[in-house]
N, C-alpha and C positions, 0 to 999 in steps of 0.2 A: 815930490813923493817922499824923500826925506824928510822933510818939514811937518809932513802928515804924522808919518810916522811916529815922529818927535811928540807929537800933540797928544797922540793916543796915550802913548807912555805914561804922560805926564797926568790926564786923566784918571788913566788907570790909579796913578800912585796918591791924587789926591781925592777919588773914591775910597781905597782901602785908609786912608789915613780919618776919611770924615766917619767908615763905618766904625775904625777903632774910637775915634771921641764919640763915636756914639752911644758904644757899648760901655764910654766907661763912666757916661751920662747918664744910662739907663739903671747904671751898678747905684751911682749917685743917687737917682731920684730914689731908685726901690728903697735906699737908709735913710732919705728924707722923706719920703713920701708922706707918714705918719706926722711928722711935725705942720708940714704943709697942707694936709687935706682936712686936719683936724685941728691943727693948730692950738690944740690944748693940749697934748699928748710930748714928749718929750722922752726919744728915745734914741740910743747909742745903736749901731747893727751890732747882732746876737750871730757868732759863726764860732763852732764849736770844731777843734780837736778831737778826733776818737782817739780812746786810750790815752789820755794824755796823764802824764804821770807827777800830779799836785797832790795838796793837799784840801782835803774836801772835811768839810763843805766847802765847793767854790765859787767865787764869784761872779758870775760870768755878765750881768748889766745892773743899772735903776734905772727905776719906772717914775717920771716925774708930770705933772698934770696943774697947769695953771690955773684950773678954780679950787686947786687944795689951802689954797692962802684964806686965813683967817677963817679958815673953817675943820670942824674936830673931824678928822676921814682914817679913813684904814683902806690901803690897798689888797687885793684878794686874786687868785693866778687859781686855775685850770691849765692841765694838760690833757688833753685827748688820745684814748686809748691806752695808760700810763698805768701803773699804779700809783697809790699816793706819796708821796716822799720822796720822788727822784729830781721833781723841781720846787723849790720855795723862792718865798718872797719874803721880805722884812714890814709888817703891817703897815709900819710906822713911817720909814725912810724907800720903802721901793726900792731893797736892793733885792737884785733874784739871786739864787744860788743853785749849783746842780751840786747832789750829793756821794755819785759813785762814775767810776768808767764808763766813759758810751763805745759799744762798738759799732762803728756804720755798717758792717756784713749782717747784723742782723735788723738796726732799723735805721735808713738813711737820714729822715730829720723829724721833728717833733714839733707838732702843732698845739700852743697854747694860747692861752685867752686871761684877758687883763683887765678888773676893773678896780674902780675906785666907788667906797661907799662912805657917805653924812654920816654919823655916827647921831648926831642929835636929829638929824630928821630923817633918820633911818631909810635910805633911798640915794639909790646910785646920783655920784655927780655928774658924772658925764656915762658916753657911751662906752660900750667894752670896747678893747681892742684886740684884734689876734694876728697873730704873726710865727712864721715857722722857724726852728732852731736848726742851724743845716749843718752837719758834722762835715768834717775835711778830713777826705779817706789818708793811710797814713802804707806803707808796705808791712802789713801784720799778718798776711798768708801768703805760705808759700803753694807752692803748685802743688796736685794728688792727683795719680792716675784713678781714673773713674773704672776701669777694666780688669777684671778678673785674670790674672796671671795664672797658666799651668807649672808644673813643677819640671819640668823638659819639654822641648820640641825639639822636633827630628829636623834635620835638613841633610838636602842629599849632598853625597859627596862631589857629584858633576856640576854644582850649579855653577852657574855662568857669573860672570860680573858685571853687577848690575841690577841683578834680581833678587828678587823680592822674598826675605828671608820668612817664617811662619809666625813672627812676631810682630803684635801690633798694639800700642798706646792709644788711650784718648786721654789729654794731659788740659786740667782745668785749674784758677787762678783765683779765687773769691775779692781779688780787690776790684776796686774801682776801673770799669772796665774802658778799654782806649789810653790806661795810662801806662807806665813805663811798671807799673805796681804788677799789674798782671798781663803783662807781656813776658811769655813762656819761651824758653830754648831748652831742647831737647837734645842729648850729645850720650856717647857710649863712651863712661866716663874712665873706664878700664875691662878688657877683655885676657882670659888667660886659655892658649897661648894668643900670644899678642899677632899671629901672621894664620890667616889671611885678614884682613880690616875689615871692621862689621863699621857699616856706619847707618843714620839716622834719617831718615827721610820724610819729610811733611807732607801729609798729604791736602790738610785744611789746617783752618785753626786750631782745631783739636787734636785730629788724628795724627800719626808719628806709625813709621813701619821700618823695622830692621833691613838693611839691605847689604849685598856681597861684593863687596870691593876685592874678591880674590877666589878665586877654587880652593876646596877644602881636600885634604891628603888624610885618607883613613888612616894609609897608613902610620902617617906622622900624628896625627892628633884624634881620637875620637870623641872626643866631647869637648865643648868649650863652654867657660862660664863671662857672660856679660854685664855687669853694670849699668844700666841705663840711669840715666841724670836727667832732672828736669829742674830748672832754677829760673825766676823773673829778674827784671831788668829792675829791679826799685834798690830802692838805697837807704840800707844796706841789702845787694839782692838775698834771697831767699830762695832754695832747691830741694828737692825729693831727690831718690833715687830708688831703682827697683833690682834688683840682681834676678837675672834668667841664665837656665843651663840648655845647651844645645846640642842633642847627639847626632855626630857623624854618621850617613848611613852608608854604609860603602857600594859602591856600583863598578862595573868592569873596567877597571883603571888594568888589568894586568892580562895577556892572552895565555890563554893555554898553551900547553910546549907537550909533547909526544913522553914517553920516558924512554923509549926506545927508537932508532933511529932504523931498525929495519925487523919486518917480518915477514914468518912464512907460514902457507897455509897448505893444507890438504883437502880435495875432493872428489867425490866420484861422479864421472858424469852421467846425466839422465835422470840426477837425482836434486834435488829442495831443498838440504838443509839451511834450516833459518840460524846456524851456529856453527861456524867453519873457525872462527877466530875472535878472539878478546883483543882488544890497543889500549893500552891508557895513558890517561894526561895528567898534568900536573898543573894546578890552579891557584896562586895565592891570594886569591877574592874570598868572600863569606861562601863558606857550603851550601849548598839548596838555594843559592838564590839565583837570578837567571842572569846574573854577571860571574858565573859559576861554571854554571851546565854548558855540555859540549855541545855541538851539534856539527857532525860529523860529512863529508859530502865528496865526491872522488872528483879527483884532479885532471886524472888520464888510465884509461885501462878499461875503463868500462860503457864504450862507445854502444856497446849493444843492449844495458841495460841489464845483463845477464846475473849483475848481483848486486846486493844493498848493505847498505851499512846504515843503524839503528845508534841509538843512546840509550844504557841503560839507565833507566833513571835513579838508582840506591848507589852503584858504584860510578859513575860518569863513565862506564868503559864504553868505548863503539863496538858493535857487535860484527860480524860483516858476517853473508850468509847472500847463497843462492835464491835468486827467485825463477832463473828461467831452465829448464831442463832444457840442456843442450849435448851432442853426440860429437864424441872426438872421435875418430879411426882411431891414433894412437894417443898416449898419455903427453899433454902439453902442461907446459908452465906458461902463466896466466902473470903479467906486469901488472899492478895496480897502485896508483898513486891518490894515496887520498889525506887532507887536508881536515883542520880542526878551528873552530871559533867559537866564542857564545854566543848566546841565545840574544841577549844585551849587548849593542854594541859599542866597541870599545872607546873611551874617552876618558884623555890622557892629561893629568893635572902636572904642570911643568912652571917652575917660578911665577905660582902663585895665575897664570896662565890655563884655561882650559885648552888643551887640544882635539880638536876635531876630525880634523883633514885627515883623509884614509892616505893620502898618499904623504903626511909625514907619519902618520902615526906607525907602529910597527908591523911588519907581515905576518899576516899567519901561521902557523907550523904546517908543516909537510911531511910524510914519512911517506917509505914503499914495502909494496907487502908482492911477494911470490905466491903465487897460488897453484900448488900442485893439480892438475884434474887427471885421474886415472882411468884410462880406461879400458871400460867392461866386455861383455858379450854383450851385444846388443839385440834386442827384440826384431825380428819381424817387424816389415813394416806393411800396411794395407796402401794400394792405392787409395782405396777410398775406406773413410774408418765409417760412413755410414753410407748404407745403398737402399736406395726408391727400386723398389718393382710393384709392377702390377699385373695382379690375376684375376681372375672371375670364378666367384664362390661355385663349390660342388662341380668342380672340376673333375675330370679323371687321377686319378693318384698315380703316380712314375713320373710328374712333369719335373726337369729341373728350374727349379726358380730364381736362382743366382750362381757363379760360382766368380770366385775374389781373386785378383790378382794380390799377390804378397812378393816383398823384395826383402832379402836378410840380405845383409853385408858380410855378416859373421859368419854363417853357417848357410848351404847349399839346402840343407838338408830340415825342411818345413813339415809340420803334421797341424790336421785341422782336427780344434774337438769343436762340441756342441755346448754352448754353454746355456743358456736358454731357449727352449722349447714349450710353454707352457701348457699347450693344451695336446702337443705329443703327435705333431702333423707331421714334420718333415724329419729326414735321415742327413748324415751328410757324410762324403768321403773323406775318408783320413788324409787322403793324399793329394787329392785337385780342390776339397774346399765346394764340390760344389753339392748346392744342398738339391734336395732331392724329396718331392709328397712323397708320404705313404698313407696318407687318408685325404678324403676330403674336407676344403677349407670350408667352414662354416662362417659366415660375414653376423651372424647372431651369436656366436658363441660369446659368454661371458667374458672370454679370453681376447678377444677383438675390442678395440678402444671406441670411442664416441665418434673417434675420425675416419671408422673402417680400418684401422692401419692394425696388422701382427706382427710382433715384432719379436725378433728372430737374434740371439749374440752368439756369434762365432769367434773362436780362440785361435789364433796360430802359434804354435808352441816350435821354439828350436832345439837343436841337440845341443846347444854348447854348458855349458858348464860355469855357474846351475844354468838350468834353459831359463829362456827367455821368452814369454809371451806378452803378444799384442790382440786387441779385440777386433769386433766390428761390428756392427749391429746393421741387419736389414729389415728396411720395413716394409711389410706386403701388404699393397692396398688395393684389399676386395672389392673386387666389382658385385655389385649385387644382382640376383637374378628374382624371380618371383618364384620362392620356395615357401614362402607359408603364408596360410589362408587367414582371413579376419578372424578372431576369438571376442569374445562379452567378457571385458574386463570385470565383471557381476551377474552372475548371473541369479540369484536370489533377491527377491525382491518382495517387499509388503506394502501395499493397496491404502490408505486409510481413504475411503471411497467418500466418507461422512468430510473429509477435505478438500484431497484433490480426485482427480479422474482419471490419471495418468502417473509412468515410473519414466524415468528418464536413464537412458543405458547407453553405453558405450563402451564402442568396441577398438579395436588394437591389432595393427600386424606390423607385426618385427620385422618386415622387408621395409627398404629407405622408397623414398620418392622416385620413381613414377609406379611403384608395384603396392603401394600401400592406398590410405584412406586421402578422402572425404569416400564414406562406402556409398552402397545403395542398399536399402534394408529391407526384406516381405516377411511376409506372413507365410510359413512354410506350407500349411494345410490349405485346405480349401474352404468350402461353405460354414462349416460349422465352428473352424477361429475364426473369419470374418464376421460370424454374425456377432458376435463376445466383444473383441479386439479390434483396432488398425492402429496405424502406424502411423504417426505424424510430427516433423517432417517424415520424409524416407529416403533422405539422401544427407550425408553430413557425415562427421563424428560421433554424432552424439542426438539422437531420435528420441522422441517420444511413444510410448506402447500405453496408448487409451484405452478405457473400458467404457465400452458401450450400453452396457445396462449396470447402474449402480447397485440393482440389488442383488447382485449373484457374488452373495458371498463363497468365499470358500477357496480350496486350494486350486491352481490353474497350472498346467504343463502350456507354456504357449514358444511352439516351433519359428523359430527366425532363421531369414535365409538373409546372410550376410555377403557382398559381394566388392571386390576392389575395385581400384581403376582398370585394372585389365580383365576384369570379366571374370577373376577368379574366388567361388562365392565356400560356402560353409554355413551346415545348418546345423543351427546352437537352440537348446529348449530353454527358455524361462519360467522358473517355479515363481510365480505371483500368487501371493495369501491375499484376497480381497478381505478383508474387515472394514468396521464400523470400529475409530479408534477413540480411544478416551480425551480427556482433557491434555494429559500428559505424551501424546502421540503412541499411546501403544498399543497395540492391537491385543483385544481377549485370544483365549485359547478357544476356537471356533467348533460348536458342535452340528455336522451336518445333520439337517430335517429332511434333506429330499434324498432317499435311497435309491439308488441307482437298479438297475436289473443283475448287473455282476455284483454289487455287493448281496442283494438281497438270496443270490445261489448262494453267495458264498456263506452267509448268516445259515442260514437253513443245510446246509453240506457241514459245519460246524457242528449245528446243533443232533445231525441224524450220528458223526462222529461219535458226540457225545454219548448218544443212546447205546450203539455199541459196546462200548468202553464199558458203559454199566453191567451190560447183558453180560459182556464177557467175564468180569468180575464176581458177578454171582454165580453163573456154570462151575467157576475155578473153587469154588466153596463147598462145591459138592465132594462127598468125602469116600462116595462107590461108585461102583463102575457100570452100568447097565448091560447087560448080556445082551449083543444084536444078533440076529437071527439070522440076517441077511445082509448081504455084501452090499449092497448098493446102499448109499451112501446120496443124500441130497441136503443142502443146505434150508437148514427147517428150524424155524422157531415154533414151539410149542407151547402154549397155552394150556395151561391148569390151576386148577383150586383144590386146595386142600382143608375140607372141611369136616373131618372125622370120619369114623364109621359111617358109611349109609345105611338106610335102609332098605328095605324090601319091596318098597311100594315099585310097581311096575310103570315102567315108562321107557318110550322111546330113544334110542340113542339118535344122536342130532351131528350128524358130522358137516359144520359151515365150511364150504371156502373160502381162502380168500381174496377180494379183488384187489389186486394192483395198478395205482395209478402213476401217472408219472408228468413231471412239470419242466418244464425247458425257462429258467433265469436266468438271462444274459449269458447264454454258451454254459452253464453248469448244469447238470441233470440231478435234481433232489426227487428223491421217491417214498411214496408212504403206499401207507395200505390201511383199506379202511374194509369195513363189515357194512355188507345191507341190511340196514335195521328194517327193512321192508319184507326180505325176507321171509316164509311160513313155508310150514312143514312141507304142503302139497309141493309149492314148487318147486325146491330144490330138488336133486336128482342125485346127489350126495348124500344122502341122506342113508342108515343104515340100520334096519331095524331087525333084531338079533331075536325069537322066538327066548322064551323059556324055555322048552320044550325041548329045542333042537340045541341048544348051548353047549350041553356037556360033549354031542359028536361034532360040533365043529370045534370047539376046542382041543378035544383029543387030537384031529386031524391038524389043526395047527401046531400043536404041540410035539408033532411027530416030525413033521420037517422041520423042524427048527434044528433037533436036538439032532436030527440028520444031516443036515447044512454045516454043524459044527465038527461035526464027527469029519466030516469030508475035509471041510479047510480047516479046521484046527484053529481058529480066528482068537480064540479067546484069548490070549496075552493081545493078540493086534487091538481087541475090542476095551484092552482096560487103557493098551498105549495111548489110543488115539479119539475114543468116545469120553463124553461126559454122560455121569450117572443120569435117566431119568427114570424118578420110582413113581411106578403109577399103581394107587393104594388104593384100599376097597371103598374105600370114601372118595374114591372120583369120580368128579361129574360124568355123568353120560355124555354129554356132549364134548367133543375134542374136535378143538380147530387149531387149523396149521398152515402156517403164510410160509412163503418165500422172502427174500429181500432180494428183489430180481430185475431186471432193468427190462425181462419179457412183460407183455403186455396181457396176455392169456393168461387163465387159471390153471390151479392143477386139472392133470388131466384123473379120470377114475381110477387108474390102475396106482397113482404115487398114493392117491388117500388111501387106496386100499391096502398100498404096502406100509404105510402109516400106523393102519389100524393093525395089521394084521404084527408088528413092531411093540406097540402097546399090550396087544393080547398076550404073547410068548410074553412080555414081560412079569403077566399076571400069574402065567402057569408058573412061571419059576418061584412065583412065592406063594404060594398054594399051600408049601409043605410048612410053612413057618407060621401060617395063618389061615383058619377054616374059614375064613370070611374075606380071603382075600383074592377077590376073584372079579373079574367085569360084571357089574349091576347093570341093571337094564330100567331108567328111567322115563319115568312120561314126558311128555313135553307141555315145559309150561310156559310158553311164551318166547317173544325173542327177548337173546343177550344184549346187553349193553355194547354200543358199539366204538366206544373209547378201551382200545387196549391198555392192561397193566403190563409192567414190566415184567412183576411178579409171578404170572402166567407164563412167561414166556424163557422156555427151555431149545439147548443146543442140540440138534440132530446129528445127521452122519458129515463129519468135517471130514469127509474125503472128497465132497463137492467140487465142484469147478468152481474156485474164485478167482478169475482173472477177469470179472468183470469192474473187481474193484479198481483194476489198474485205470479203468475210465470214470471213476468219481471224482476225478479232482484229488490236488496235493495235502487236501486237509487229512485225504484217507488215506496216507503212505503211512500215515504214524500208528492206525487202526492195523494196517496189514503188516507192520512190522512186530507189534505187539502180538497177533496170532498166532505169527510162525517161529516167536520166541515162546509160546506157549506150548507148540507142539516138540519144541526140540527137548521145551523141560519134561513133558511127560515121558519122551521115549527115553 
């Protein structure tokens, strides 16, 4: 096995021995090769120096070619890629020469070409030859960082040793690469201060990274300036260097310490404040940074939580302050021990050493604080600060609805107010607390929440000094009963019939579930909204009200009987406009074509109004007073024409009656009165035909009781207070007709025309004396009158009449009969 061994050895050593004569065979043949494959060629090896420091032009081979014998030749050299004149040749002897420095960093060798030319037979003698010129690299660069250098880096003060500082190199070598030329070493060739040790770390062949052979001490040193070196192994070597500055950044190397070593505090109990007391520390780290700031945290004293302690953040003070309200019987002092560190925790640079371990590093501080807590009168306290009751709305009033247990420690002596009541239901006594209706609760009132719940806060106040109150609030949760009926959330509503067919309506009751909706919904009336309208559904929230004949436009009152779950119902009217609506959905302003029987009274009761009104207006224009003969007094419109003087010609007087009709629309009673144009002399029986002959002694005789009638009642102021003038002039018709406006169906009887006529005549005699021609004519008849009454004919009689028949014309004639009896109040 030995032996084996032995053999390999010896193998091995005469392999690498045959591959060096190989290589140095192959060096051989490559500088003989030319002599040998061409055999005409005769050539020395060309291996050039860069930078090599001769004098130039230099020689560096000849070119020598055995068919140059006995024949006239010139040699001639090419270089490739070159300019001209960095290689030559001698024409004549084939010596080459190079004329300036080669550097190999910018081109490693130089490919040229050789020939020889006949000068008399002008034509190469042999082949060209080419062959490269290879420079031998020399150590002429030194090493350059490739990387952009900052003007400072920070590094913190804790780093560890070992790690990796914020500085990093890539360091490059332009010589000839694998040799000793550009093999690079990297070293921190001085650093000031010189402690902690910065040193250099590789990470490739290029890169290079600062690293911390030590913890850095802010407070000993805050900046350090380094040198970085970078030099190759060639000979003689060559080096760079870079100089970097590095700022210390300080981190909590130092613990806070108290400045005082005890304090004391004051507060009152049952009270909050967030500021009972200041503590401050002393820090010799940087300000505002979090190896700086306290953060503050108690040791012992505050097992209950009952108070805190903050940081201010502009002064580092800890603040310490109540958060729990708590009751002392009497004033105690309160132990509290509480403790301080940074935020950053602390790491401790010790020869050149970081320290870590909390249990070498230093303790915390610690102080103690006294805390006064004084105490007060104390509040009343509730058993319960908030109480459930329940009642059922619209109750009787006197029920009591709660009354509260309260316990004072302080004081015996409790009084209850009301501190909330909103909608002003209950009472409560000053002295038991308990509260007490005095209306009933309403479970809809706006005051009542979404939950049913009223909610009710009561105070109890003590006597001590100042007093002391505490609240309670109850909440009363109404039962609901079924107190209101369903309502039509709308009840106006427009039809556009030319669309739909139907309004869609719903309704609403303020009572909760089981007394409210899905309702059931009718038709209030009977046959004649049914035959218009239905309903459909008829049972829900929310129904449809159809119309059954699309063409009945117009306004509609349509009755709905609305009913809950429990049977309790309410009848609501809907005003529905049926129209034909536009493009736009809106309905025209609708003018009704079909007149009803009550409008058509009431059109015609308007218009007989009107007539009045006129009548009465013209009477009022009269400017004398007609002299009545006789007391009786009957409501008489008279008819005349004034047509001048008459004449003489003889003819009959024609006394017409008149008939009264009368018309019943829709419960209004309109009345007129019309003339028989059919009428002739024979028939009537009214008729009164006065001789010539005998005129003057019936007139005398009339003329006598008049002026006796007056003498007796003395009427005549009564006759100017209370009549309008009618002057009947010797130019009036012989015919005189005279209506009523009468709601009797009968005419006058003979004895009113005759007290009529015999009215008109006394009127004639009293102006007899003023005029010889003013006296009753007596006319023929010539035919019947026109049987369209003028206005203008038509004269006021005795307004001592009975009109209380106007009280039954309908309200259009209240404003007729109020206008009269302001007429007569004016005359008297």
């Amino acid at each position: 096995m030995r032996s084996l061994f032995l053999l390999l050895l010896v193998a091995l050593a005469s392999l690498g021995e045959s591959k060096k004569e190989g290589g140095e065979r192959h060096r051989r043949a490559k500088r003989e090769s030319l002599s040998r494959s061409k055999r005409r060629w005769v050539l020395s090896t060309i291996e050039l120096e860069e930078e090599m420091d001769v004098k130039y032009p230099y020689k560096i081979s000849t070119m020598y070619n055995d068919k140059t014998a006995n024949v006239q030749h010139e040699f001639q050299i090419t270089v490739e890629d070159e300019p001209e004149g960095l290689f030559t040749i001698n024409k004549a002897t084939g010596e080459v020469y190079v004329h300036r420095r080669l550097d190999r960093e910018k081109k490693k060798s130089y490919h040229i070409t050789f020939d020889v030319w006949d000068l008399t037979a002008g034509k190469k003698i042999d082949k060209e030859l080419s062959f490269d010129v290879d420079l031998i690299d020399i150590n002429d660069n030194a090493p350059r960082f490739t990387n952009q250098f900052k003007k400072s880096y920070d590094v913190m003060e804790n780093t560890k040793v070992g790690e990796y500082l914020p500085v990093s190199m890539n360091v490059v070598d332009d010589d000839l690469e694998g040799t000793i030329n550009s093999t690079v070493v990297v070293t921190v060739g001085k650093q000031s201060p010189p402690e902690p040790k910065i040193g250099v770390k590789k990470i490739d062949e290029r890169l290079h990274q600062l690293v911390s052979e030590g913890c850095f001490d802010y407070d000993k040193a805050k900046q350090y300036s380094v040198v970085i070196n970078a030099s190759d192994r060639g000979k003689p070597p060559l080096s760079r260097n870079v100089t970097v500055t590095l700022n210390v950044i300080d981190t909590n190397s130092h613990q806070p310490t108290f400045k005082k070593r005890q304090y004391e505090a004051e507060a009152v109990e049952m009270q909050t404040p967030d500021d009972i007391l200041r503590v401050a520390v002393e820090d010799k780290d940087t300000p505002n940074t979090d190896g700086w700031r306290a953060k503050y945290s108690f040791i012992s004293g505050n097992e209950d939580k009952m108070y805190k302690i903050t940081t201010d953040p502009k002064t580092n003070e800890g603040i310490l302050g109540v958060v729990k309200a708590k009751n002392f019987d009497v004033t105690t002092l309160v132990k509290l021990q509480i403790g301080v560190e940074n935020i950053e925790p602390l790491k401790v640079c010790k020869d050149g050493k970081l320290i870590e371990d909390s249990s070498i590093l230093p303790a915390k501080d610690s102080v103690n604080i006294t805390v006064k807590m004084v105490d007060t009168n104390d509040a009343p306290v509730f058993e319960k600060f908030t109480a459930e009751v329940y009642q059922t709305e619209e109750s009787e009033k006197g029920q009591v609805l709660y009354t509260p247990k309260v316990h004072d420690v302080d004081s015996p002596n409790v009084r209850f107010e009301l501190l909330e009541d909103p909608a002003e239901w209950v009472t409560i006594d000053e002295k038991t607390g308990a509260i007490t209706t005095i209306e009933k609760m309403d479970r809809e009132s706006p005051f009542v929440d979404e939950n049913s719940i009223y909610r009710i806060v009561i105070a109890a106040i003590d006597d001590g000094s100042p007093p002391a109150t505490s609240t309670c609030t109850v909440s009363v949760h109404l039962r609901d009963i079924n107190d209101n009926t369903p309502t039509l959330l709308n009840k106006t509503f427009i039809l556009c019939s030319n669309h739909v067919d139907k309004v869609m309506v719903r309704a609403k009751d303020a009572d909760a579930e089981p007394y409210s909706g899905p309702f059931s919904f009718s038709l209030a009336n009977g046959k004649t909204v049914s035959e218009r309208w239905k309903i459909d559904p008829t049972y829900g929230e929310e129904v449809g009200i159809v119309l059954l004949k699309k063409s009945d436009y117009g306004k509609y009152s349509v009755p709905i009987r609305i009913q809950d779950k429990q049977s309790q119902a309410k009848e609501e009217k809907l005003a529905i406009e049926v129209c034909e609506c536009d493009e736009t959905g809106v309905c025209p302003k609708i003018l009704s074509i079909g007149l009803g029987d009550a409008v058509i009274g009431i059109i015609c009761a308007g218009l007989l109004a009107f007539l009045l009104l006129l009548l009465l207006l013209k009477c009022n224009q009269q400017k004398h007073t007609n002299p009545i003969c006789s007391e009786e007094y009957t409501q008489t419109l008279m008819k005349y024409n004034e047509e001048g003087p008459g004449t003489d010609c003889n003819s009959k007087s024609n006394i017409l009656p008149s008939m009264t009709m009368e018309s019943n629309v829709n419960g209004i009673k309109l009345g007129h009165t019309q003339m028989n144009s059919n009428m002739n002399l024979t028939e009537s029986q009214q008729f009164v035909h006065i001789q010539r002959s005998k005129k003057e002694d019936y007139m005398m005789n009339v003329n006598m009781n008049i002026l006796e009638s007056q003498r007796q009642r003395g009427l005549h102021k009564g006759m100017t207070r209370n009549a309008r003038r009618s002057t009947v002039s010797s130019d009036m018709r012989s015919t005189v007709q005279s209506f009523p406006v009468s709601r009797s169906k009968s005419t006058w009887s003979d004895n009113r025309t005759s007290s009529v006529l015999q009215r008109s005549l006394s009127v004639t005699c009293d102006n007899q004396t003023n005029s010889s021609d003013d006296y009753v004519k007596i006319y023929d008849y010539e035919g019947n009158g026109n049987s369209c009454m003028s206005l203008d004919v038509l004269s006021s009689g005795n307004q001592q009449d009975d009109l209380s028949f106007l009280n039954d014309l309908g309200p259009q004639f209240k404003t007729l009969e109020k206008i009269i009896m302001a007429n007569k109040s004016g005359v008297s």
